[in-house]
ZADO-1210 file (C-alpha; in nm, 4 decimals, padded with zeros to 6 digits):
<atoms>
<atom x="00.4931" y="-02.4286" z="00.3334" code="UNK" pos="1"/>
<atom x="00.3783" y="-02.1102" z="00.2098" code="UNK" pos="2"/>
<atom x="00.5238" y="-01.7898" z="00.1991" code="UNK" pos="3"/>
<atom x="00.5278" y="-01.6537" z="00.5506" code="UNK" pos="4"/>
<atom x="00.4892" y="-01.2348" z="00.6270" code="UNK" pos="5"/>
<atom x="00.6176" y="-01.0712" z="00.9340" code="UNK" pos="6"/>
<atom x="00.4708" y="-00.7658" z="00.9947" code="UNK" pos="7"/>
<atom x="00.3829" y="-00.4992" z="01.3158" code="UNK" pos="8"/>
<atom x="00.0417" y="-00.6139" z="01.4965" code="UNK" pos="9"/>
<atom x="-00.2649" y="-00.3579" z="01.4002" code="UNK" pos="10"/>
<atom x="-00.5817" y="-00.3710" z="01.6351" code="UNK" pos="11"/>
<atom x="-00.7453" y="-00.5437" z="01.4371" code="UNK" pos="12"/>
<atom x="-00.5651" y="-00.8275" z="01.4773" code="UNK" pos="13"/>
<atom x="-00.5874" y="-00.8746" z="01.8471" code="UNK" pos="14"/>
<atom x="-00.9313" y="-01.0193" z="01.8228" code="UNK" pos="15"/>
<atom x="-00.7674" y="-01.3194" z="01.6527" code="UNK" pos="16"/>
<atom x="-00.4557" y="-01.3837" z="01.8315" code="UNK" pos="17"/>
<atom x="-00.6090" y="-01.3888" z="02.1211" code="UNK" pos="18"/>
<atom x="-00.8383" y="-01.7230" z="02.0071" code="UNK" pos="19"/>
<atom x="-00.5212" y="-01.8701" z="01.9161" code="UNK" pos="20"/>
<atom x="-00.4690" y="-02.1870" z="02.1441" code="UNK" pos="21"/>
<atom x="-00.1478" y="-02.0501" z="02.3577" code="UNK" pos="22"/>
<atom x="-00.1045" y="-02.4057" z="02.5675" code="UNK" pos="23"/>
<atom x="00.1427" y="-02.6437" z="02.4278" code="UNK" pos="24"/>
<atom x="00.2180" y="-02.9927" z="02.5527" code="UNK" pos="25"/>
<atom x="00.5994" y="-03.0895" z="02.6784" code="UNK" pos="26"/>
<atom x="00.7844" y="-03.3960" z="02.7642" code="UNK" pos="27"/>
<atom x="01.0495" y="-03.2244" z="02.9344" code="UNK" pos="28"/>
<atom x="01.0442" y="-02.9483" z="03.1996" code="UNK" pos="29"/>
<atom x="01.3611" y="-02.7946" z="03.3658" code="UNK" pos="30"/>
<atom x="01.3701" y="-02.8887" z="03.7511" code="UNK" pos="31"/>
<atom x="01.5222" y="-02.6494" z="03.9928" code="UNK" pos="32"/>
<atom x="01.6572" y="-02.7492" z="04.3233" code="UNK" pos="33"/>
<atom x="01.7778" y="-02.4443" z="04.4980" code="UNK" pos="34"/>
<atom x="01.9903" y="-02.5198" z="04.8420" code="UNK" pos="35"/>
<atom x="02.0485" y="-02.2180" z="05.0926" code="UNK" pos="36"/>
<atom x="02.3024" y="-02.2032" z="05.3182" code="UNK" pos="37"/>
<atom x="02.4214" y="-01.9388" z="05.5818" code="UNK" pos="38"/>
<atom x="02.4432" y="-01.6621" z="05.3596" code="UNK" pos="39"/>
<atom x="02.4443" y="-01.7956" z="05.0407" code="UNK" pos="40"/>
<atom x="02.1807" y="-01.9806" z="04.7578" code="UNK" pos="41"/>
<atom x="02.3004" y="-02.2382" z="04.4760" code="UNK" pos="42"/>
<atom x="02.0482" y="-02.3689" z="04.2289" code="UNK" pos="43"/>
<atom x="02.1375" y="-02.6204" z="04.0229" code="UNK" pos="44"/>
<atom x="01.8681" y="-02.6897" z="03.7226" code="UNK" pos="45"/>
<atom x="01.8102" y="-03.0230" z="03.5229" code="UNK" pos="46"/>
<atom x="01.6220" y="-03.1762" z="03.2163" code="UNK" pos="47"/>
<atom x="01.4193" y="-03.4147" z="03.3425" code="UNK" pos="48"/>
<atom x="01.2347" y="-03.6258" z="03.0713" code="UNK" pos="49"/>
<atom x="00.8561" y="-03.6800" z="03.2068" code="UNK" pos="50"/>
<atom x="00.6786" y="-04.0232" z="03.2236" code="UNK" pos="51"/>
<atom x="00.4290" y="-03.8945" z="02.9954" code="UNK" pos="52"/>
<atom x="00.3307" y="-03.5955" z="02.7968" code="UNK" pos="53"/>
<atom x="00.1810" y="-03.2902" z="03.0337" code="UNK" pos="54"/>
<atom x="-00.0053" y="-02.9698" z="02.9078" code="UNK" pos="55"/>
<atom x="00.1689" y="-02.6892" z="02.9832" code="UNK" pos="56"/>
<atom x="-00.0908" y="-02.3929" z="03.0630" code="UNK" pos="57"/>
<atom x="-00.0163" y="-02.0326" z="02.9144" code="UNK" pos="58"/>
<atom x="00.0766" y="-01.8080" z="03.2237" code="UNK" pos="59"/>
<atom x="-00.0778" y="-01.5325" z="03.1073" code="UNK" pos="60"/>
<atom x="-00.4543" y="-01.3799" z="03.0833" code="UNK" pos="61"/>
<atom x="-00.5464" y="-01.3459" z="02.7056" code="UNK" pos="62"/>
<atom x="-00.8015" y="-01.1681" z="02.7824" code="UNK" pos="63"/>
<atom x="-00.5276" y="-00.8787" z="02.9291" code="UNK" pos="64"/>
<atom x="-00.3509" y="-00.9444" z="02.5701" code="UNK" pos="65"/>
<atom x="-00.5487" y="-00.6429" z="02.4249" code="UNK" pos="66"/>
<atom x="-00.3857" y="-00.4094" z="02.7108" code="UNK" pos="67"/>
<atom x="-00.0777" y="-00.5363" z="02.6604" code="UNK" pos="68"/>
<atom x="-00.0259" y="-00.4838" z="02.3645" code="UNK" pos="69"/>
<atom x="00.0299" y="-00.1483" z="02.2514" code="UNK" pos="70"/>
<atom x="00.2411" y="-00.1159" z="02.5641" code="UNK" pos="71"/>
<atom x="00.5221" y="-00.2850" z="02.3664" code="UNK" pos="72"/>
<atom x="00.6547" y="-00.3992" z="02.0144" code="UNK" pos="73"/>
<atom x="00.4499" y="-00.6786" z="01.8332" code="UNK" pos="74"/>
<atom x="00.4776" y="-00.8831" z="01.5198" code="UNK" pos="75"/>
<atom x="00.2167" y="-01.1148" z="01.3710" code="UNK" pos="76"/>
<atom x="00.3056" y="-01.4125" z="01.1416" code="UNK" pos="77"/>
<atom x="00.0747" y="-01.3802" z="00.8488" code="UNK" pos="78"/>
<atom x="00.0381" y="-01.6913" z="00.6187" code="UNK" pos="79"/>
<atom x="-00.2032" y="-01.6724" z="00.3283" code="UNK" pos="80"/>
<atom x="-00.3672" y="-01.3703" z="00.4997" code="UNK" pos="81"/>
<atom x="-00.4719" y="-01.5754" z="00.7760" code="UNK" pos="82"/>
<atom x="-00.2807" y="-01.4631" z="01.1014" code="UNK" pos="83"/>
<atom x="-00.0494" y="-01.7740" z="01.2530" code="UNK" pos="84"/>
<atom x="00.1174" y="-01.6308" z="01.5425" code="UNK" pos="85"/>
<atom x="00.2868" y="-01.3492" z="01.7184" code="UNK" pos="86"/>
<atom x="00.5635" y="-01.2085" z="01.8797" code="UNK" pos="87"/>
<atom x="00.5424" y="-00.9554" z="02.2233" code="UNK" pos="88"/>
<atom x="00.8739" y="-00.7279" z="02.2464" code="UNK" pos="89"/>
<atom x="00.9499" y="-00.4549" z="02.4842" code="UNK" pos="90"/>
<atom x="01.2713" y="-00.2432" z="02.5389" code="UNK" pos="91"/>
<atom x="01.1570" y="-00.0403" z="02.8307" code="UNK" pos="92"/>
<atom x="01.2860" y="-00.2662" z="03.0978" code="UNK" pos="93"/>
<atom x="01.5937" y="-00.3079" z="03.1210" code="UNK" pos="94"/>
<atom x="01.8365" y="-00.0099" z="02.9095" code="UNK" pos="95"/>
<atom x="01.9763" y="-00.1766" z="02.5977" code="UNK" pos="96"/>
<atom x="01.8088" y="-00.4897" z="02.6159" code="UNK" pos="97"/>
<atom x="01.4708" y="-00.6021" z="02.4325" code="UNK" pos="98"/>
<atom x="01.2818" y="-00.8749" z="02.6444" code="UNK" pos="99"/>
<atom x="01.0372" y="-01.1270" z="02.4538" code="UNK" pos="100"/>
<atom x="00.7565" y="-01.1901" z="02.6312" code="UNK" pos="101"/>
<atom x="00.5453" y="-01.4075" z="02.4437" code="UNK" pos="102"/>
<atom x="00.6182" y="-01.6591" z="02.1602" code="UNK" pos="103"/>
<atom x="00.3096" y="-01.8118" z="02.0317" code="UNK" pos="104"/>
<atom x="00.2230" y="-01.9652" z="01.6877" code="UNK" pos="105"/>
<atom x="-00.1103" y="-02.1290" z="01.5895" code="UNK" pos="106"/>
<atom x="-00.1179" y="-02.5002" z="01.6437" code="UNK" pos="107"/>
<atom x="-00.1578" y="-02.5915" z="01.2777" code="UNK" pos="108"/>
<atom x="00.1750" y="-02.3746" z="01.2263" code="UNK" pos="109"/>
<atom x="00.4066" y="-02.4927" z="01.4623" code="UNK" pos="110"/>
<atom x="00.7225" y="-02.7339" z="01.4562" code="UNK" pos="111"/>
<atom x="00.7186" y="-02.5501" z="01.0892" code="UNK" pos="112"/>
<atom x="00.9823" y="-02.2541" z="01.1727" code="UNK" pos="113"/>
<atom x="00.7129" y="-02.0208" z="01.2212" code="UNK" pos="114"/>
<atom x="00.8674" y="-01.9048" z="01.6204" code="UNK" pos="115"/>
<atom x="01.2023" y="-01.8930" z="01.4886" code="UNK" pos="116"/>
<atom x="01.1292" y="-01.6419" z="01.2630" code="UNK" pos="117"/>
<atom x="00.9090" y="-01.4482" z="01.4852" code="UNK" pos="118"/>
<atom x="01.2212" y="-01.3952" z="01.7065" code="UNK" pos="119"/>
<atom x="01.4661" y="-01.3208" z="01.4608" code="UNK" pos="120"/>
<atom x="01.2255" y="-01.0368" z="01.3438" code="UNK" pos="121"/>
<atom x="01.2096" y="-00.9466" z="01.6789" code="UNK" pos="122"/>
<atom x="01.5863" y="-00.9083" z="01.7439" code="UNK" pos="123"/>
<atom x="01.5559" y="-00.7101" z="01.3894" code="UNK" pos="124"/>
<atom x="01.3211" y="-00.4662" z="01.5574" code="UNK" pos="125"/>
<atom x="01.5107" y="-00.4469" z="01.8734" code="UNK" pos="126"/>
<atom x="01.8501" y="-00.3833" z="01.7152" code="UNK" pos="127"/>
<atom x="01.6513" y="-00.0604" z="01.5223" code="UNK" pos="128"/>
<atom x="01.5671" y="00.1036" z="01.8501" code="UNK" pos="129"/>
<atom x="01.9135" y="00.0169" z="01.9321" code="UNK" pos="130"/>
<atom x="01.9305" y="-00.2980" z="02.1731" code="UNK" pos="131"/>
<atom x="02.2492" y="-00.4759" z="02.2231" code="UNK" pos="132"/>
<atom x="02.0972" y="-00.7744" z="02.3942" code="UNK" pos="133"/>
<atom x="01.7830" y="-01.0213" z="02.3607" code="UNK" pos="134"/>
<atom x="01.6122" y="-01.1623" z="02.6572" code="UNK" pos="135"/>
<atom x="01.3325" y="-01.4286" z="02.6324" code="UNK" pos="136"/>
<atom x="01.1684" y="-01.5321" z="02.9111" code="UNK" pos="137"/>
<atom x="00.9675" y="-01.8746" z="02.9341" code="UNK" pos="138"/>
<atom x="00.8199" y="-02.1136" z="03.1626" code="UNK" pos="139"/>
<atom x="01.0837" y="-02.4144" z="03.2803" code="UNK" pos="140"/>
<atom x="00.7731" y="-02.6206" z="03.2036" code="UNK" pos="141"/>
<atom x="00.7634" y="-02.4931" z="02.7987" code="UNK" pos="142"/>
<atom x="01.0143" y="-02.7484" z="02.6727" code="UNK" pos="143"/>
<atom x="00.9285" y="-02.6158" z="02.2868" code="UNK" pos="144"/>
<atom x="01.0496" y="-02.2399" z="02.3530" code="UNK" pos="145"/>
<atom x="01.3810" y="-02.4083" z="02.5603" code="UNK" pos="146"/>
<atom x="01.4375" y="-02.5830" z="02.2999" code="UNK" pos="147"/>
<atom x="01.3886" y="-02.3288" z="02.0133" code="UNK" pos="148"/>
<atom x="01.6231" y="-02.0321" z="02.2291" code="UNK" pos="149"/>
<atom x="01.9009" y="-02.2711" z="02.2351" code="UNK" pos="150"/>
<atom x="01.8902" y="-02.3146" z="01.8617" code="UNK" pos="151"/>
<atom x="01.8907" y="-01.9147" z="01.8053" code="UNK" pos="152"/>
<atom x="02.1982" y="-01.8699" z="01.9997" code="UNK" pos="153"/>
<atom x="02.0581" y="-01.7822" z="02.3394" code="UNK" pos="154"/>
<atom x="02.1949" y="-01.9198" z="02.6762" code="UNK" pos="155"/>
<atom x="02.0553" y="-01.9469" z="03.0331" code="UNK" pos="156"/>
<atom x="02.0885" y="-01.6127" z="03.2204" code="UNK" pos="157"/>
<atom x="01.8923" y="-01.6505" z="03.5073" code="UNK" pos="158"/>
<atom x="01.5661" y="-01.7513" z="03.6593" code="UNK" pos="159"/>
<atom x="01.2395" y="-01.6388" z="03.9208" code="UNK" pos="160"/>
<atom x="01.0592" y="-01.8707" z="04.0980" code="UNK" pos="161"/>
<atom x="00.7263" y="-01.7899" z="04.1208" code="UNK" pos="162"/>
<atom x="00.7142" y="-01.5572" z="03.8437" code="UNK" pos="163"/>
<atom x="00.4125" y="-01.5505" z="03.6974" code="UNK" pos="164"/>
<atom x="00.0592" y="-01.5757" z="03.8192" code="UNK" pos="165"/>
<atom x="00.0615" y="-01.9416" z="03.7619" code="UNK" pos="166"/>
<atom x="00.3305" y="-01.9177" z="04.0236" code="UNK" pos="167"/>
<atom x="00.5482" y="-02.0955" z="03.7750" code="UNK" pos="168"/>
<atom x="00.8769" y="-02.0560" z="03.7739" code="UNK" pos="169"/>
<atom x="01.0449" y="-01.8426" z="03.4552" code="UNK" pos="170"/>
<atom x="01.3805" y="-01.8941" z="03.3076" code="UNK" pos="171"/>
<atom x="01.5532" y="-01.6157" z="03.1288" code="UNK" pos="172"/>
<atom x="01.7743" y="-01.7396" z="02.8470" code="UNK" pos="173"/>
<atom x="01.9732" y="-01.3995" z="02.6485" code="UNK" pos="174"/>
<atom x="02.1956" y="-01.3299" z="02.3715" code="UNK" pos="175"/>
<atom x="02.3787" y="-01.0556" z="02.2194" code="UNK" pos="176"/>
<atom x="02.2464" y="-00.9161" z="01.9250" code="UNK" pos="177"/>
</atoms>
């Protein structure tokens, strides 16, 4: 694998992350059953290997990618000069907590560490502006980004159905950093 370079997005990049594919494929999703009562909710959530593999569609418009992004942090993977992924960080949600956005690495690039290092650059960045805590939020569907939070330390925090304009539902998994 060659050397990899993390380094803060210019505009000129945009045109090419935003061609990167940003689907993935999962075998897995996390299944929430949520059961209300009289006055109170309990959701209990489950891995639930499926029959076969399922594409899992980015929630997001990357077309909106290029407004996005200078409303927030963001750090590009660069391999070989050729751009392999990227990182979308902002702090201006919750006080002294930096929420990932977006995790997404070129196709060719990932399963190689290239994700994992894109967030530990990112908790990097957010402990500079001085953040005490890391949020990531992901689809319950993106089995790959579970799977890579639990790895780096971060634990389910919390959930919102219907979160994105997919209407899929997000899961929130934090640490402190």
């Amino acid at each position: 694998m060659p050397e990899v370079e993390i380094r803060p997005a210019v505009a000129t990049d945009i045109k090419t992350l935003i061609t990167l594919e940003h689907s993935t494929e999962t075998d897995y999703v996390w299944q929430v059953d949520v059961r209300r009562e009289t006055g109170q909710a309990e959701a209990l959530f489950r891995e639930v290997r499926l029959p076969r593999s399922v594409p899992v569609i980015y929630p997001r418009s990357t077309d909106k990618l290029v407004d996005e992004w200078s409303k927030s942090g963001m750090l590009v993977a660069v391999i070989g000069g050729q751009l392999a992924g990227y990182v979308r960080i902002s702090d201006q949600m919750v006080p002294g907590t930096a929420w990932i956005t977006d995790v997404v690495v070129a196709r060719r690039y990932r399963r190689k560490g290239i994700g994992s290092m894109l967030v530990l650059s990112a908790q990097q960045w957010a402990t500079q502006r001085g953040n005490r805590r890391m949020v990531i939020e992901m689809q319950s569907k993106n089995h790959p980004c579970i799977r890579m939070g639990q790895k780096l330390g971060y634990e389910f925090c919390g959930y919102n159905d219907q979160y994105y304009a997919t209407r899929d539902v997000a899961l929130f998994f934090g640490r402190v950093i």
